[in-house]
C-alpha positions in Angstrom: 108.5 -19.0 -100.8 106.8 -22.4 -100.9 104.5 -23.8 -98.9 101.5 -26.2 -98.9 97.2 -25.5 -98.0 95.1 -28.7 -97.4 91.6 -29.0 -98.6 89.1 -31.3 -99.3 89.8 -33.6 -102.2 87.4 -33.8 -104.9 88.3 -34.5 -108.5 91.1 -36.8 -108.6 94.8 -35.8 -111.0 97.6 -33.1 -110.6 97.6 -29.8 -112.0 99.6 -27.7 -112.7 99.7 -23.9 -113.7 99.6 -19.9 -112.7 97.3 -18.9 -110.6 94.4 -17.3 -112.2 92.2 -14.9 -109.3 88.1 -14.7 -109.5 87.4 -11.8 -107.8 85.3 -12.7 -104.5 81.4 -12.4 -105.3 80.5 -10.8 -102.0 80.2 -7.3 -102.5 80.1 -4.1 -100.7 77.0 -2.6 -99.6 76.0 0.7 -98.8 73.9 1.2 -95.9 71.1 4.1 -95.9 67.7 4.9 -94.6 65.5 5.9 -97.7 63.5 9.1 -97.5 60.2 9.1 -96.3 57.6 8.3 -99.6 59.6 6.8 -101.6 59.2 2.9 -100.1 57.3 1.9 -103.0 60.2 3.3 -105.4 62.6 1.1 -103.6 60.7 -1.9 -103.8 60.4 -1.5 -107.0 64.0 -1.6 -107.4 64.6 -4.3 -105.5 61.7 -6.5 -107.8 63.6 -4.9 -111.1 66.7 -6.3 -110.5 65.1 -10.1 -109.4 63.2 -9.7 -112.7 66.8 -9.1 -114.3 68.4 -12.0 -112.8 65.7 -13.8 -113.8 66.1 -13.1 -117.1 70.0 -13.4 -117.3 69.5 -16.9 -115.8 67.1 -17.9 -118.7 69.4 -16.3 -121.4 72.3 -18.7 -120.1 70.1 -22.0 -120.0 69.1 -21.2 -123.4 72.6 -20.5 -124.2 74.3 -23.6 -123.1 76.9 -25.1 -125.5 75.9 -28.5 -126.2 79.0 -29.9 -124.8 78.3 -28.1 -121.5 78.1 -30.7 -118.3 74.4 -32.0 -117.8 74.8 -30.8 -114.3 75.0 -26.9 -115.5 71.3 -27.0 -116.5 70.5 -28.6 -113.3 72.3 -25.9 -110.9 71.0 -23.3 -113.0 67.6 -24.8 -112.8 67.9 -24.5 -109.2 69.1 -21.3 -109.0 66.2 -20.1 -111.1 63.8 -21.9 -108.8 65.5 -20.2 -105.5 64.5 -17.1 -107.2 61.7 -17.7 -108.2 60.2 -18.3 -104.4 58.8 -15.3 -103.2 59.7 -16.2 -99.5 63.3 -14.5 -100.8 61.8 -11.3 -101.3 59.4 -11.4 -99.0 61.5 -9.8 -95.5 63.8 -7.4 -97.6 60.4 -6.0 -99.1 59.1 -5.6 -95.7 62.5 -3.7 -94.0 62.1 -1.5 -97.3 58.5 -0.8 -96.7 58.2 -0.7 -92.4 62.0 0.4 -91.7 62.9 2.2 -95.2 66.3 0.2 -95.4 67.6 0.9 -99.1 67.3 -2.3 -101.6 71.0 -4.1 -101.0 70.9 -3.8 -97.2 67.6 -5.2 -96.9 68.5 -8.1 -98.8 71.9 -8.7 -97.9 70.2 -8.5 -93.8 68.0 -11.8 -95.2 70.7 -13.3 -96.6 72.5 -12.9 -93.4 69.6 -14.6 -91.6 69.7 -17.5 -94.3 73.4 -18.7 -94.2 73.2 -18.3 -90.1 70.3 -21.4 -90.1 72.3 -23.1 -93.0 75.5 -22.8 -91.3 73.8 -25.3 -88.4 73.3 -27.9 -90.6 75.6 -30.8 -90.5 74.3 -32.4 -93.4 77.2 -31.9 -95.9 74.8 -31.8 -99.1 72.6 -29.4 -97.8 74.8 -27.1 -95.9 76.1 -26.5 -99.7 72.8 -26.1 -101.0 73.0 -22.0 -98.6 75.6 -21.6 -101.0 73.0 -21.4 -103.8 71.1 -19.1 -102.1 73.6 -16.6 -101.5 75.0 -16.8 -105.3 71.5 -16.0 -106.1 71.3 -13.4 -103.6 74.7 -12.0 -104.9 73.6 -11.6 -108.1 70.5 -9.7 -107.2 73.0 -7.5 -105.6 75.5 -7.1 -108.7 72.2 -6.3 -110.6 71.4 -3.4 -108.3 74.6 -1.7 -108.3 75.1 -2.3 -112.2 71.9 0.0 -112.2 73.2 1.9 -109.6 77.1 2.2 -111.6 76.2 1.5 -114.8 78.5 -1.6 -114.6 77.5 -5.0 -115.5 80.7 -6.9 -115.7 82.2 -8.7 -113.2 85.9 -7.3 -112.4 89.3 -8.6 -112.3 88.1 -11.9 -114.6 91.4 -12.2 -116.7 91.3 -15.1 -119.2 94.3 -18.0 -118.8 95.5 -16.6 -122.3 96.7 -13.3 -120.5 98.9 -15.4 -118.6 100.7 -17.2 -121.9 100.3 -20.7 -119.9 97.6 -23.2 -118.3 96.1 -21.5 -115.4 94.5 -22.9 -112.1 91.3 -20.8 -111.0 91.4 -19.8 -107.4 88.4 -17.8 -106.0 86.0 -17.8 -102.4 83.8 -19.7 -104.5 82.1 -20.3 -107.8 78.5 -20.4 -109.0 77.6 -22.0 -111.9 76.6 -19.0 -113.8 80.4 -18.7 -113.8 81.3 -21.8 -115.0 80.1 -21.3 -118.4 82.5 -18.8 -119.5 85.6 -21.3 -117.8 84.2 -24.2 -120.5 85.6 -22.3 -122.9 89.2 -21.7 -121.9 92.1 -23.6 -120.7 91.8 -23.7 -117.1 93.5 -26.8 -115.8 92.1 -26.9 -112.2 90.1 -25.1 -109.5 91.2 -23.8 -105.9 88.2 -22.9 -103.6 87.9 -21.3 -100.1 84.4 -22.7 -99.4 83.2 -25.9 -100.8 82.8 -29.6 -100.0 82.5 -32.9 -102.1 79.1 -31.5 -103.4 79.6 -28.2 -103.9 79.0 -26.8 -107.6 82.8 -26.8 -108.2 83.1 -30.0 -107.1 80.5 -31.8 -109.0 81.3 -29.6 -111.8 84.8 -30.7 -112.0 84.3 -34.3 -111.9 82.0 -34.4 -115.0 85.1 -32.4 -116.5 87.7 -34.6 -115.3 89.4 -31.5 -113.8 91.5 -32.1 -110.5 90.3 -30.0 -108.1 90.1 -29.2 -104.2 88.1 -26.7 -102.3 87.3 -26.3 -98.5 90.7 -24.7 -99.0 90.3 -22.0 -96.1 91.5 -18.6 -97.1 93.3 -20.0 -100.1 92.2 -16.6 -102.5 93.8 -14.5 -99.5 97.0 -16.1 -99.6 97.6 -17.1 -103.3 98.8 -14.0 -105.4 97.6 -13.9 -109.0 100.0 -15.2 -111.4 101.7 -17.7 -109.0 102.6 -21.2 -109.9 100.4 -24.0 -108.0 100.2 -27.6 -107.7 96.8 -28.8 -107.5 97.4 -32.4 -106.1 93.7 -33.9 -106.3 94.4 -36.9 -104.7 95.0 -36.0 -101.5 93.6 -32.5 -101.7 97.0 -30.1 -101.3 98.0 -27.0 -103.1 101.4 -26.3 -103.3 102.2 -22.4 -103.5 105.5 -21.5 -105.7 106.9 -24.9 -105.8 110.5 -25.0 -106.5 111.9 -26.4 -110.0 112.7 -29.8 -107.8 108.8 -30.5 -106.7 107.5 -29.3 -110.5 110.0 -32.0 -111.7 108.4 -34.7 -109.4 104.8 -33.8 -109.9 105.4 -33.3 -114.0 106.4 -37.0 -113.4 103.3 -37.5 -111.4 100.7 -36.1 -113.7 102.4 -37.8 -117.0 101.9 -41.3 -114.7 98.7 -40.1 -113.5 97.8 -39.0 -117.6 98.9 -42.7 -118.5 97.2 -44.2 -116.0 94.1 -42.8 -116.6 94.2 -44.0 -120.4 94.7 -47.3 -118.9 91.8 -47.0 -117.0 89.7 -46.4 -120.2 90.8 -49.4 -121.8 88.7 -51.1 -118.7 85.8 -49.9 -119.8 83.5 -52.3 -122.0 85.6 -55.3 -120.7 84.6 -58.5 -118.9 84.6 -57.8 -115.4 86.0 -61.2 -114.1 89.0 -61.9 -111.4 92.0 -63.5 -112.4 90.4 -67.1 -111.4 87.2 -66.6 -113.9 84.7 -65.2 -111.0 82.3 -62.9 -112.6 82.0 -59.3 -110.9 78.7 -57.1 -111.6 79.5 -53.3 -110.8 76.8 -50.9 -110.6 76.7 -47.4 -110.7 75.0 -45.1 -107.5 73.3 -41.7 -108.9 71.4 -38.9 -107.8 70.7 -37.1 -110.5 69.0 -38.3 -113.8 71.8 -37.9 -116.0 74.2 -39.7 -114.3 73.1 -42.5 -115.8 74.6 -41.3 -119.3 78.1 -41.4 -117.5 77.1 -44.6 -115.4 76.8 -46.5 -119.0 80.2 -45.2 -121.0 81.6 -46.2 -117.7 80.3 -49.8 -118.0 78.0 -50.0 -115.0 75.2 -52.9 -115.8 72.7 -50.8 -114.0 72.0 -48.5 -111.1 72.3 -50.5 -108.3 71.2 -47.1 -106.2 69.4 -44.0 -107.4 69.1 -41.9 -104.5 65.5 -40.9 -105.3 65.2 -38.0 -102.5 67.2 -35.4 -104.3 64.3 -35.0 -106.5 62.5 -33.4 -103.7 65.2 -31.4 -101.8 66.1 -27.8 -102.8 62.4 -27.6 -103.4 60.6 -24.1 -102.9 57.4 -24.7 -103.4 55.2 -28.0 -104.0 56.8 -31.5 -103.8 57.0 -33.1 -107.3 53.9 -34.3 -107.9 53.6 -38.1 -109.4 53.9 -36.8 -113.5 57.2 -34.9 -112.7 58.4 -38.2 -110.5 57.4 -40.8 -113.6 59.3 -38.4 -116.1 62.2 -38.2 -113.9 62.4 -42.2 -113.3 61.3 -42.7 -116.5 64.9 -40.8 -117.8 67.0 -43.1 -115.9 65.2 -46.2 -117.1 65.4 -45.5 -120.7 69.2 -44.0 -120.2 70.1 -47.0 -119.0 68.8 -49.1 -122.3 67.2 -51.9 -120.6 69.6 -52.3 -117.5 68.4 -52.5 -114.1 67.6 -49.3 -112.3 67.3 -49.7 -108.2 64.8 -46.2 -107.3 65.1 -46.1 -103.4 62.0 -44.8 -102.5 62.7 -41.3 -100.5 64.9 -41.2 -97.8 64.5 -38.1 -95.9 64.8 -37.1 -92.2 67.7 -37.3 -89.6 70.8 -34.7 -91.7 68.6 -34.7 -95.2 65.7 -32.3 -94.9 62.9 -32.1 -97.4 62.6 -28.0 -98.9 62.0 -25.5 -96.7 59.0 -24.4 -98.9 57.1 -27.6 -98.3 54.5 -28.2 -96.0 56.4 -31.6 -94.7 59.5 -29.9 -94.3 59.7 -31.1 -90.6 60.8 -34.5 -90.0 62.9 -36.3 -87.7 66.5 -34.8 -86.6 67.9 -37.7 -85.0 69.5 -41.0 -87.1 67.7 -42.7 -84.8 64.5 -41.3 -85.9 61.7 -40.2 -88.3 63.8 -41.4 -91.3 63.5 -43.3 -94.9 60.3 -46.0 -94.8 59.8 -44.7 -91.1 58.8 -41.4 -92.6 57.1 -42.6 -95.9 54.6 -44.6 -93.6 53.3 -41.8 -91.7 52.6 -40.0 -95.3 51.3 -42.9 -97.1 49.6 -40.4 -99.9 53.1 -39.5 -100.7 54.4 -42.9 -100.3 51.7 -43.8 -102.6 52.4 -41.0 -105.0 55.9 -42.5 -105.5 55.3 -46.3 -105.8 53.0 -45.2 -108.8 55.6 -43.5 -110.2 58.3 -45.8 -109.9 55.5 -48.5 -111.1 54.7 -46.4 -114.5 58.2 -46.0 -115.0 59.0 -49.9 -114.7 56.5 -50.0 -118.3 59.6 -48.3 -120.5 62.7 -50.9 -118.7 63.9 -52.7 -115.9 63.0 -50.1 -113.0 62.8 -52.1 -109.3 61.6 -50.8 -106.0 64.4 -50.6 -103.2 63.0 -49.6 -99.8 65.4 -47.9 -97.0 65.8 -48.9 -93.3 63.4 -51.7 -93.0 63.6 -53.3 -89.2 60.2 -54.8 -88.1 57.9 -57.5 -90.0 55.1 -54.9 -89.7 57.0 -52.5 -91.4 57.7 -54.9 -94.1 53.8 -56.2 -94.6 52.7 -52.2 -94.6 55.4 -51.2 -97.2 54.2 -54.1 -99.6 50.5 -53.7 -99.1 50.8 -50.2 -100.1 53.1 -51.3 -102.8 50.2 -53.4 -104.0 47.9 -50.6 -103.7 49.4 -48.3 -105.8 49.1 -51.4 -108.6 45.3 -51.6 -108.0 45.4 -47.5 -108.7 47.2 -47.5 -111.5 44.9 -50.8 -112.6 41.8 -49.0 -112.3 43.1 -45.8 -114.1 43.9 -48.4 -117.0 47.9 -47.4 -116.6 50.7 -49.6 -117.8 52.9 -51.3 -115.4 55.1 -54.4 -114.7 53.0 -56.2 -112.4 56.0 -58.0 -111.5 58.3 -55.5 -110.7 61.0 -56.5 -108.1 61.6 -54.9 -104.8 64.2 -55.4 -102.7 65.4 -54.2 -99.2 68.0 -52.7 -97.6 70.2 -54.0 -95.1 71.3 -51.0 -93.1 70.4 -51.2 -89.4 71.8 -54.5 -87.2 68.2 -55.8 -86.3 68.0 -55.9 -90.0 70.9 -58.3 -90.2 70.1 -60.5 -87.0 66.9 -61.5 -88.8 67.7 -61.5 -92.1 65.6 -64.6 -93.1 62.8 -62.3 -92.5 64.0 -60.2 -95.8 65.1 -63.1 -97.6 61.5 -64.6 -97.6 59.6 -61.4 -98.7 61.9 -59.9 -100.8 63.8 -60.3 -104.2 66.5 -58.8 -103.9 68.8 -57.3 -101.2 71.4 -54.1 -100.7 73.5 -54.0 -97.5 73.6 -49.7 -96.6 77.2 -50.0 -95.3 77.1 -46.3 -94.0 74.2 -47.0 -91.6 75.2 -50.4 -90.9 78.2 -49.2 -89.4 76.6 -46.0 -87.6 74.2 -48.2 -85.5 76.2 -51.0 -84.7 79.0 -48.6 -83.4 76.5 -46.3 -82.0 78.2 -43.1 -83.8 76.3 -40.5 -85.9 78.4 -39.9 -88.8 77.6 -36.5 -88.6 79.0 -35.8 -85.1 82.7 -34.5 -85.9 83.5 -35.6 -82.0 82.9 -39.3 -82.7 83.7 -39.4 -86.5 87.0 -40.7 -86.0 85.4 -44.1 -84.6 83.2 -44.8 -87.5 85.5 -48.0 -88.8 84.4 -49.7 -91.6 87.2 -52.3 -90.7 86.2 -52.6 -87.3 85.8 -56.8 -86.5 82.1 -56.6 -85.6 81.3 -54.8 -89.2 83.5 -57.3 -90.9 81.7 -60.4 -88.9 78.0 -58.9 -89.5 79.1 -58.3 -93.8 80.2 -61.9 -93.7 77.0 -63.3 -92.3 74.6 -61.2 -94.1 76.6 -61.7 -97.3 76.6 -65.7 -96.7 73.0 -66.1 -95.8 71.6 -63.8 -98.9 74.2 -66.7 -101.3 73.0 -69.7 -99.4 69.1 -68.9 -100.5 70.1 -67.6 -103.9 68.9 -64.0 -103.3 70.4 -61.7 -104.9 72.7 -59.0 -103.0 74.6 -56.0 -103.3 76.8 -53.4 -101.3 75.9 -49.7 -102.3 77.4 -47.7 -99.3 81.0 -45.9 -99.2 82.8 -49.8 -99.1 81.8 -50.4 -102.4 83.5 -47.6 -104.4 86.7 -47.8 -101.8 89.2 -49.5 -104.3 91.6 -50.7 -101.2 88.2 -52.5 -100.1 88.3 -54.5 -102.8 89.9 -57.7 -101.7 88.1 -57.3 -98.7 84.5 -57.8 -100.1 86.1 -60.2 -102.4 87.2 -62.5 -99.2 84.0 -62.2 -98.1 81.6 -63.5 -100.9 80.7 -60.2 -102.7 79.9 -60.0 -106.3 77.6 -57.3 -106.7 79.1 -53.9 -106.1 76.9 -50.3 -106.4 79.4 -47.4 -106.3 79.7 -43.6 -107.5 80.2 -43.7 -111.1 83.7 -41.8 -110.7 84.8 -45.1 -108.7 83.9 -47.7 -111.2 87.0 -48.5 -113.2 89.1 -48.1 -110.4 87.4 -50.9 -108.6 87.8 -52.8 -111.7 91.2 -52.9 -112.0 91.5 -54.4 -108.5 89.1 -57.0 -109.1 91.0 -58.2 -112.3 93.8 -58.4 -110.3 92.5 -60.0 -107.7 91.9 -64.2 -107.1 88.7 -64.7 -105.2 89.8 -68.8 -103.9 92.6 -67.1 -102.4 90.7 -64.4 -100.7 88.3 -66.8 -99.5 91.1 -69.4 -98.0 92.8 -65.9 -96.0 89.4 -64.6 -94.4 88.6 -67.1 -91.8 92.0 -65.5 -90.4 90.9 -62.1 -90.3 87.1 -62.5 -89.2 88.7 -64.6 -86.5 91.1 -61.8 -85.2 89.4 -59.2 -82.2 92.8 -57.6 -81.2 93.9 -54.7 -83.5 97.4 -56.1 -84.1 96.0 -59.7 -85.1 93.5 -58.2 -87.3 96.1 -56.0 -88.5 98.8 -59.0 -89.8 95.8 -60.4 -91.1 94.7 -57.7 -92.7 98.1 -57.3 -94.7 98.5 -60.8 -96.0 94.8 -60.5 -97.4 95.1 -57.4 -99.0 98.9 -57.4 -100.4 
């Protein structure tokens, strides 16, 4: 019988294939009270099989294939730092030792406790990040029972070959321990029950090019192994046991959607220009180092964002220290071969915590609160500690200091002092720097925008956050499921507050970007077109598809339709004004 699961869409194409089942990593555990005496034997069980993780964790890093995604060493990285903090062992030691609970029930009680508190996190990123945890947890727990059963393989892996066609993994999850052995075969795309747009499998199968949803709920209960799927990345459905009419259709889908991609590549190193000669810049928005190599064979002519705060989430113990910052920026400067590299400084609080192992972990848990420069004020030593590493790094290329959700003057004046600060530091320590490194601002919050003259005069460059921008002005927190369905990046006050800031920043010759979600939106396009943009910061993934529409697109006409459509307050004017501007 056919019939259709919805997830969450993630890497773009259709697959298809038979479905090839990953058995489910949870595992059973037996529960028993240890005899009295032999605490310390248990303990020592427990620590045996951490140590033998450890070690299978450093025999994989040193065993990646050199075509392996740069994100594998990164997740495993992670993985080996989550076990390498002794807070994980810590309780399950103590129910062994004061309540003589055997190895796996300790530690499966802790890990419990840990997905419950990261279960109430609404941040999306980090809510993924408990998945590491228990992967980690679950491995501890395979090595126990391989001690225990004398079995070390995971069952019921059965290789696409077995199946004589291309095969679609479907499993609860996957860690990326897993995906290594998956590089090697002919897996076409990947079904997950858990999962969102940064999940491992997620980011995983983007740097693959790999269509693939997850968040599909229950998806490895209802798929048998062996049956035919449609993985439809697009819009994120899986088709179960299609009938010979739907393969048809989406054969014909995936050879346009092959083509079409190949197209796309031809994009590449070209002039980015619309069809009446206007030059477009497009930058590329990272968060981890190596994005940048992608960010370049893309075409991007710099990093117009590098979210500079996932350097110091998922931390367990100390927060990187100014060296391991410097190397890190360092990277994406001299990836990026002279190109312009935007390093916001940290932006933390609100839904992004910093690691739970950190002495600072606590910051504000409202988006109306101790967030971004707000934050990095009250800490100037760490503030301090970043400016000198985004400074040193600005010795090796082009690297430029963007500063987050700036409102007041006196926020402005103490962000630059300290900027100059760090300078005199690095001065007296004799360090290279540029001296005249640019720093720019961004536009995110409506005071921002009411007074923009304010940024304009101390500032060299500018970067409108559309995601915040249109939180506060509509008064919705993006986060809050109730209310997400009013956050409207077409709504007519967003549209009228984009126009002005945009026109102001061209009028003084300032330099100015969009980097939030709008950017990378290729039915946006024409929109930011229309309304002056030419500078557009955007996932990597996004870039050639926004491309294409601007070299399709003729900017004297967008211009001559927009007074029409800032002009319209009722949704079916803005509507009919909408459609003749963007068809």
């Amino acid at each position: 019988m056919t019939f259709a699961l919805h997830g969450i869409p993630v890497s773009k194409g259709i697959a298809i294939g038979r479905a090839v089942l990953i058995s489910r990593a949870a595992l059973e555990v037996s529960h028993y009270l240890i005899e009295p005496g032999k605490e310390d034997a248990e303990a020592q069980k427990l620590l045996d099989a951490f140590d033998q993780v450890r070690l299978e964790l450093d025999q994989l890093r040193l065993g990646l294939p050199k075509d392996a995604p740069q994100e594998m060493a990164a997740f495993l990285d992670v993985h080996g730092m989550i076990l390498a903090d002794p807070a994980l062992a810590e309780k399950p030691l103590k129910l062994i030792r004061t309540q003589r609970l055997n190895a796996a029930w300790a530690l499966t009680t802790e890990l419990n406790d840990l997905l419950e508190q990261f279960a109430e996190i609404e941040d999306a990123y980090l809510k993924e990040r408990g998945n590491d945890i228990r992967q980690v947890a679950e491995r501890v727990l395979k090595a126990l029972n391989s001690r225990q059963k004398d079995a070390v393989e995971d069952p019921e892996f059965i290789a696409p070959t077995d199946l004589g066609t291309d095969a679609i993994i479907v499993a609860h999850d996957i860690a990326p321990h897993d995906m290594l052995r998956f590089k090697d075969h002919l897996f076409t795309g990947f079904v997950t029950d858990l999962g969102g747009k940064t999940s491992h499998t997620a980011i995983v199968a983007r740097s693959m090019e790999i269509p693939a949803v997850v968040g599909v709920r229950h998806a490895s209960e209802m798929i048998r192994h062996g049956d035919w799927l449609v993985i439809d990345g697009e819009h994120g459905v899986v088709v179960v046991s299609p009938d010979e009419q739907l393969l048809s259709e989406y054969r014909l889908l995936q050879t346009q959607a092959i083509e079409e991609t190949r197209k796309l590549q031809l994009l590449k190193h070209s002039r980015t220009t619309t069809a009446d000669d206007v030059a477009i810049e497009l930058f590329a928005n990272i968060e981890l180092p190596d994005d940048a190599t992608q960010a370049v064979e893309l075409g991007a002519v710099g990093v117009g964002l590098f979210r500079s705060e996932f350097l110091f989430m998922d931390r367990h113990q100390a927060l990187p220290d100014e060296e391991q910052q410097y190397q890190e920026y360092r990277r994406v400067v001299d990836l990026m071969h002279g190109l312009p590299v935007n390093i916001r400084t940290i932006d933390v609080g609100a839904d992004k915590a910093l690691g739970a192992g950190t002495d600072l972990s606590q910051t504000g848990t409202s988006p109306l609160g101790l967030r971004a420069i707000r934050w990095s004020l009250t800490e100037p030593e760490i503030f301090l500690t970043q400016l000198r590493a985004i400074l040193r790094a600005s010795a090796h290329g082009q690297a430029r200091i963007m500063i987050p959700m700036l409102a007041h003057a006196k926020e402005i004046d103490e962000t630059l002092r300290l900027i100059e600060k760090a300078k005199s530091q690095l001065h007296q320590r004799g360090q290279a720097f540029n001296p005249n490194i640019q720093v720019g601002a961004m536009i995110e919050i409506p005071a921002a925008a009411l007074v923009l003259p304010l940024f304009i005069n101390r500032f060299d460059f500018l970067s409108i956050g559309t995601n915040d921008l249109i939180q506060y002005t509509l008064a919705i927190d993006r986060a809050d499921h109730a209310v997400a369905h009013l956050y409207d990046p077409l709504h007519p006050a967003i549209l009228n507050l984009l126009y002005s800031i945009i026109s102001q920043a061209k009028r003084a010759n300032i330099p100015i970007a969009v980097c939030g979600e709008m950017a990378g939106d290729p039915t946006l396009t024409k929109l930011l077109l229309g309304l002056g943009l030419t500078d557009f910061s955007m996932h990597f993934s996004q870039l050639l598809l926004v491309k294409r529409e601007i070299l399709k697109a003729d900017v004297g006409l967008l211009k001559s339709l927009m007074p029409a459509v800032l002009a319209a307050i009722e949704p079916e004017a803005q509507s009919q004004a909408l459609e003749r501007l963007l068809t």
